[in-house]
OpenMM code with the backbone's topology and positions (N, CA, C; nanometers):
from openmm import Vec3, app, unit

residues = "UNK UNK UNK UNK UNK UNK UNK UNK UNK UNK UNK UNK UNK UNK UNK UNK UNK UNK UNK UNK UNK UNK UNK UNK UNK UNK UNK UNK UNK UNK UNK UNK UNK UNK UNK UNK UNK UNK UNK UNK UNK UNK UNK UNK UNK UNK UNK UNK UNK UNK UNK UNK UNK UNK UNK UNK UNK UNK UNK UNK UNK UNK UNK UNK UNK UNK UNK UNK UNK UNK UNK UNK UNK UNK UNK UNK UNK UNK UNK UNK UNK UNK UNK UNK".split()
positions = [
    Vec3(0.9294, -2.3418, 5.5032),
    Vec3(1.0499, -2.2750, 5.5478),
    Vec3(1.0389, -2.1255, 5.5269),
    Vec3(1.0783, -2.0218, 5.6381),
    Vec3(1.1018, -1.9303, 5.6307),
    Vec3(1.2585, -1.8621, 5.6037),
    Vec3(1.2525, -1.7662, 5.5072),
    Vec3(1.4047, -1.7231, 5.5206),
    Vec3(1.3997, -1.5930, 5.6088),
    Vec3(1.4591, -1.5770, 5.7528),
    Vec3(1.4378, -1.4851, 5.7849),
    Vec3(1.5826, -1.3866, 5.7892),
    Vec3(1.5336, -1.2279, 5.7585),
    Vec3(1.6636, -1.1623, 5.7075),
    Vec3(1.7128, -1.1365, 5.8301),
    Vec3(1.8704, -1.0845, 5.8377),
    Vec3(1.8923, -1.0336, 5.9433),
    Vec3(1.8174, -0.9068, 6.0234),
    Vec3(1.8902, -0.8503, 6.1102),
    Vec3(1.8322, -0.7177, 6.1792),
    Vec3(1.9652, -0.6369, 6.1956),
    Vec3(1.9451, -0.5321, 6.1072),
    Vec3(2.0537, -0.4085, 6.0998),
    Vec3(2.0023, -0.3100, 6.1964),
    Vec3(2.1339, -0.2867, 6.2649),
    Vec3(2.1222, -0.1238, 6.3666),
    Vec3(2.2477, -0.0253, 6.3142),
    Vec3(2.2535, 0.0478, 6.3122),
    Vec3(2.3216, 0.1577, 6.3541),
    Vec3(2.3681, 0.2393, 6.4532),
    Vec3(2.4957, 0.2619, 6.4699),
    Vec3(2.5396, 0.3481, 6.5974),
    Vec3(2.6147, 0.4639, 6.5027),
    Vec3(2.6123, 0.5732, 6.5501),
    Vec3(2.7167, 0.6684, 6.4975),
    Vec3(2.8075, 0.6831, 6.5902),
    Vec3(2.9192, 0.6791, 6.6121),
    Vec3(3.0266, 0.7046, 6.7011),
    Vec3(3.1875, 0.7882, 6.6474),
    Vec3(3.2029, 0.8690, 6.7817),
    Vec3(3.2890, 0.9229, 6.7219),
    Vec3(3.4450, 0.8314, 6.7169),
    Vec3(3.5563, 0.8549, 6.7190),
    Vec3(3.6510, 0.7606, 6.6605),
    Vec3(3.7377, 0.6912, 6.7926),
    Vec3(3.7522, 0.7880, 6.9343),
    Vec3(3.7619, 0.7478, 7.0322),
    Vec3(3.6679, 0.5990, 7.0848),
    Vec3(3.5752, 0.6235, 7.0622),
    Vec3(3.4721, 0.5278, 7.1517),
    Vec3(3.4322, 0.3928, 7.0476),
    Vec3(3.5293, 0.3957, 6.8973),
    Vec3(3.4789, 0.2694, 6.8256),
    Vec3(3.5663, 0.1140, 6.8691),
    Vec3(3.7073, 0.1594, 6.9259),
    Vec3(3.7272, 0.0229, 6.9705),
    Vec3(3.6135, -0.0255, 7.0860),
    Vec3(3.5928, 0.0752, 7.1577),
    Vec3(3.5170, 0.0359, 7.2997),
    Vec3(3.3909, -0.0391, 7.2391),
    Vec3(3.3021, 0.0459, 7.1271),
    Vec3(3.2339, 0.0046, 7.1300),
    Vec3(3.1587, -0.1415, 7.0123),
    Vec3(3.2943, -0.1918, 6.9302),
    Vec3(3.3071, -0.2532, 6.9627),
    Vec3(3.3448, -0.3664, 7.0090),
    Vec3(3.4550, -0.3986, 7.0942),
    Vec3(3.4364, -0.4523, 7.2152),
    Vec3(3.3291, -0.5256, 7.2962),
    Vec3(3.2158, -0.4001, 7.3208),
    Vec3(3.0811, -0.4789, 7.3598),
    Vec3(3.0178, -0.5516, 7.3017),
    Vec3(3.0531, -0.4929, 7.1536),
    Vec3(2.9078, -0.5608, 7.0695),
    Vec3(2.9581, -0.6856, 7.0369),
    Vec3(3.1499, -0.7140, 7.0202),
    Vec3(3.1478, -0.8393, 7.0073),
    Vec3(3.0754, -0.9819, 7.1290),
    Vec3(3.0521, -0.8911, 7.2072),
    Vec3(3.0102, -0.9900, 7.3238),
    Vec3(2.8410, -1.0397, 7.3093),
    Vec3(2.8001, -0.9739, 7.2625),
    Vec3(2.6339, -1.0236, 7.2297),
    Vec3(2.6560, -1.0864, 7.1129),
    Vec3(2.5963, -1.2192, 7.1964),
    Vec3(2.5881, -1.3533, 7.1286),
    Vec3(2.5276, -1.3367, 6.9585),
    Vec3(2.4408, -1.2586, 6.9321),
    Vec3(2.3782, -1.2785, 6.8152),
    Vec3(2.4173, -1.2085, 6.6769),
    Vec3(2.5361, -1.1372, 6.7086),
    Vec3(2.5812, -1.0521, 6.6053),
    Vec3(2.6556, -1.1294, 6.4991),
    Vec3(2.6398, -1.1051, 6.3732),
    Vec3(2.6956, -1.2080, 6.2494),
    Vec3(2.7818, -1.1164, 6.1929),
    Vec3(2.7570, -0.9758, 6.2061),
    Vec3(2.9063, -0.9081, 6.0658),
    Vec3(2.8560, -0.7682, 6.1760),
    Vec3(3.0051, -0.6905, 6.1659),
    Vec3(3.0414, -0.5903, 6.2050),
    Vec3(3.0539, -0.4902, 6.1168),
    Vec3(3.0268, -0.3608, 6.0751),
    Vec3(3.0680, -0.2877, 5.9169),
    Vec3(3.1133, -0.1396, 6.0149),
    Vec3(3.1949, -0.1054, 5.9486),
    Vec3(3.2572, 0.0173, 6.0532),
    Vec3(3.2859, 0.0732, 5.9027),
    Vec3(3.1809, 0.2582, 5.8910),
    Vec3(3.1442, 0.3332, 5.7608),
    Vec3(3.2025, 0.4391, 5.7960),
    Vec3(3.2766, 0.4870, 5.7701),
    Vec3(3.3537, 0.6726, 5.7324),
    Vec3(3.2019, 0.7644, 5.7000),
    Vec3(3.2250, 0.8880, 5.7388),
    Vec3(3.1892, 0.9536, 5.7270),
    Vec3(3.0906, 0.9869, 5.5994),
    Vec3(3.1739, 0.9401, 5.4847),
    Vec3(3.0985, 0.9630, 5.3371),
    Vec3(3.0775, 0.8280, 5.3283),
    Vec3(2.9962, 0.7800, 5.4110),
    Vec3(2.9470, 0.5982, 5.4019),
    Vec3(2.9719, 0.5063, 5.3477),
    Vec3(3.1376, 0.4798, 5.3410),
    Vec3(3.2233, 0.4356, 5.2799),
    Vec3(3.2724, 0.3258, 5.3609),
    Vec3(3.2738, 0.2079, 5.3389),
    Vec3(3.3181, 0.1081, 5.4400),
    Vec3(3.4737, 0.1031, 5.4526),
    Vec3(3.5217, 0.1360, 5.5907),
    Vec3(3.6446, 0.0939, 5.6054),
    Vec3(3.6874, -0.0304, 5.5946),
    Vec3(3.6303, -0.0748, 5.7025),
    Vec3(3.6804, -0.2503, 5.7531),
    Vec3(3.5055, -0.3251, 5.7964),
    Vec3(3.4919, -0.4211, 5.7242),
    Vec3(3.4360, -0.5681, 5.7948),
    Vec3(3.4617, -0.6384, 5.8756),
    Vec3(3.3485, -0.6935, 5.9648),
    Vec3(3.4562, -0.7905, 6.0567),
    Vec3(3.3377, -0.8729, 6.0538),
    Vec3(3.3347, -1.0375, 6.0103),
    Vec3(3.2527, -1.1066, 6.0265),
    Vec3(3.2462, -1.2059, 6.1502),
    Vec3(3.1248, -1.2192, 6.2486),
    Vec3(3.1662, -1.3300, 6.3507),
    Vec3(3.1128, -1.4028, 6.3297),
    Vec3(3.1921, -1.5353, 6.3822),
    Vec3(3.1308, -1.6363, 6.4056),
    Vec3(3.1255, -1.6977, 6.5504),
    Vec3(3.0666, -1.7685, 6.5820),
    Vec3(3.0540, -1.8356, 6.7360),
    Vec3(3.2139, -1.8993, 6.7867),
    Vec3(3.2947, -1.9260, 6.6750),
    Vec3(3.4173, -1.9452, 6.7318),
    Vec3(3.5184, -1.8729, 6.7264),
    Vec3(3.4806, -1.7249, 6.7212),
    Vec3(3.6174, -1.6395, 6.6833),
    Vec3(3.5969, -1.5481, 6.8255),
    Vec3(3.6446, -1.5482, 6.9243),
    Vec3(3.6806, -1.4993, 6.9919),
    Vec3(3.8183, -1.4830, 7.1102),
    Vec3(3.8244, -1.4131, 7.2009),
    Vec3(3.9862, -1.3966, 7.2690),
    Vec3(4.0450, -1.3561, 7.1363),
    Vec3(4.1980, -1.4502, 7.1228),
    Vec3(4.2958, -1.4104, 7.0829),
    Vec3(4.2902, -1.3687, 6.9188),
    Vec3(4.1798, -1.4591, 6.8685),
    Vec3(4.1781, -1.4591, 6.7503),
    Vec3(4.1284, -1.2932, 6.7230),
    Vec3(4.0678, -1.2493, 6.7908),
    Vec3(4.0110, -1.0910, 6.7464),
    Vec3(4.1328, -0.9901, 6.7777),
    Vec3(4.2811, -0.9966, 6.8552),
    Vec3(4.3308, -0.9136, 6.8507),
    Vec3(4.3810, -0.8598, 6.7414),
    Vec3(4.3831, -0.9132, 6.6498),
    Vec3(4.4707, -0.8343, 6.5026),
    Vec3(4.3220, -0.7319, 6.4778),
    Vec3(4.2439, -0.7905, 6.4802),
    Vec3(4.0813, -0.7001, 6.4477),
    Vec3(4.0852, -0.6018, 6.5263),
    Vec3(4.1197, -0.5667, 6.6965),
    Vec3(4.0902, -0.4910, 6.7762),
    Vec3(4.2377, -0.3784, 6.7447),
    Vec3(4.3477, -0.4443, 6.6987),
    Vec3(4.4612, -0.3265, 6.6831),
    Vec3(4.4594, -0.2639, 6.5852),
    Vec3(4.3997, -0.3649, 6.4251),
    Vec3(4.3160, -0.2370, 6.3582),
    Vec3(4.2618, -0.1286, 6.4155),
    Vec3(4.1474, -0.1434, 6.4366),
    Vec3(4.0514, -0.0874, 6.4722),
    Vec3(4.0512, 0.0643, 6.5457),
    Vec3(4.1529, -0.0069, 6.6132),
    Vec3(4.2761, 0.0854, 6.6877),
    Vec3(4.3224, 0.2422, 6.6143),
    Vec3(4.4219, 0.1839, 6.5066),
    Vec3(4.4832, 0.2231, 6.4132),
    Vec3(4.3168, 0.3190, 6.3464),
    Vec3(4.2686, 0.2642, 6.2902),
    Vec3(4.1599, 0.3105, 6.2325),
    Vec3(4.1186, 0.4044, 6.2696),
    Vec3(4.1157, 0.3905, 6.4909),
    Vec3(4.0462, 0.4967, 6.5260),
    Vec3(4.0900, 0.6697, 6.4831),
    Vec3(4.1942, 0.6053, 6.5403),
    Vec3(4.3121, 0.7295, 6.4819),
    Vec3(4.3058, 0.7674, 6.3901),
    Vec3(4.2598, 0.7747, 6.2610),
    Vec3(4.2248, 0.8114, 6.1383),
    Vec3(4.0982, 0.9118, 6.1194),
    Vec3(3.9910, 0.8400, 6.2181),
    Vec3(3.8958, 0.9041, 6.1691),
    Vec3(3.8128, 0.9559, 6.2556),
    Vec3(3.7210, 1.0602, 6.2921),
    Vec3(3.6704, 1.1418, 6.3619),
    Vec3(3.5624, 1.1452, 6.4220),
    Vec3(3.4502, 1.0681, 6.3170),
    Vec3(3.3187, 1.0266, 6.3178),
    Vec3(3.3116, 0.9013, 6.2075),
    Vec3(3.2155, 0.7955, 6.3007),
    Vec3(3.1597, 0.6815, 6.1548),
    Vec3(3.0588, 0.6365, 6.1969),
    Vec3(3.0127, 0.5557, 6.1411),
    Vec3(2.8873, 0.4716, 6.1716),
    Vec3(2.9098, 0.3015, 6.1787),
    Vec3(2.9022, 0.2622, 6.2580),
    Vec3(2.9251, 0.1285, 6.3269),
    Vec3(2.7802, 0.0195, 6.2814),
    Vec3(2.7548, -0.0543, 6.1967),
    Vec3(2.6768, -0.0785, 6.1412),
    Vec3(2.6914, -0.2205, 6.1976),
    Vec3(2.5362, -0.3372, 6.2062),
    Vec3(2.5889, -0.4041, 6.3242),
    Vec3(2.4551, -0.4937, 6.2441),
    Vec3(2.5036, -0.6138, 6.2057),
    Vec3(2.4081, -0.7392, 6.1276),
    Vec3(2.3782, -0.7970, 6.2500),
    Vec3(2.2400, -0.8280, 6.3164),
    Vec3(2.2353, -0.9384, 6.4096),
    Vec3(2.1487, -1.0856, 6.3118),
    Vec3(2.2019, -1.2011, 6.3985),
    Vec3(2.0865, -1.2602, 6.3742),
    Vec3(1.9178, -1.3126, 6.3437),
    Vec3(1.8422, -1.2989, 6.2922),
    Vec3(1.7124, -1.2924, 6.3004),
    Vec3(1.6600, -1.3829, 6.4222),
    Vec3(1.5963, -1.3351, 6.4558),
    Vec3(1.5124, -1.4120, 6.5458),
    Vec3(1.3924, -1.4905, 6.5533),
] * unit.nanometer
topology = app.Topology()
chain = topology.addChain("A")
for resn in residues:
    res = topology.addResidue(resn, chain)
    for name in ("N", "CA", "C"):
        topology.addAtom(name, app.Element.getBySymbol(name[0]), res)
């Protein structure tokens, strides 16, 4: 047996474009946790997925996010995928 780790990316985005972006990323199938970092790399909010949380269940997540944007100026959108 192999344990294989996830695969971390990074986006920096400014605070306009973090609901949008993501939005997208919830749509690729392979993503396991969402981390959205402030400026002084400070985690705001988590968002963990799973294969059954989508539609309605993500709107309280997306009106955060919302709210959030509005707060902050620049962050880093930090993005766990699945290993492959």
């Amino acid at each position: 047996m192999t344990d294989k780790k996830p695969r971390i990316e990074e986006f920096e985005v400014n605070g306009d474009k973090v609901v949008e972006t993501v939005k997208r990323l919830i749509h690729e199938r392979n993503i396991r946790r969402i981390t959205i970092k402030g400026e002084d790399g400070k985690t705001l909010i988590e968002i963990p997925l799973t294969y059954g949380v989508v539609g309605a269940a993500l709107l309280p997540v997306l009106a955060a996010l919302g709210a959030l944007a509005a707060l902050v100026t620049h962050c880093t959108i930090v993005v766990e995928k699945n290993a492959e």
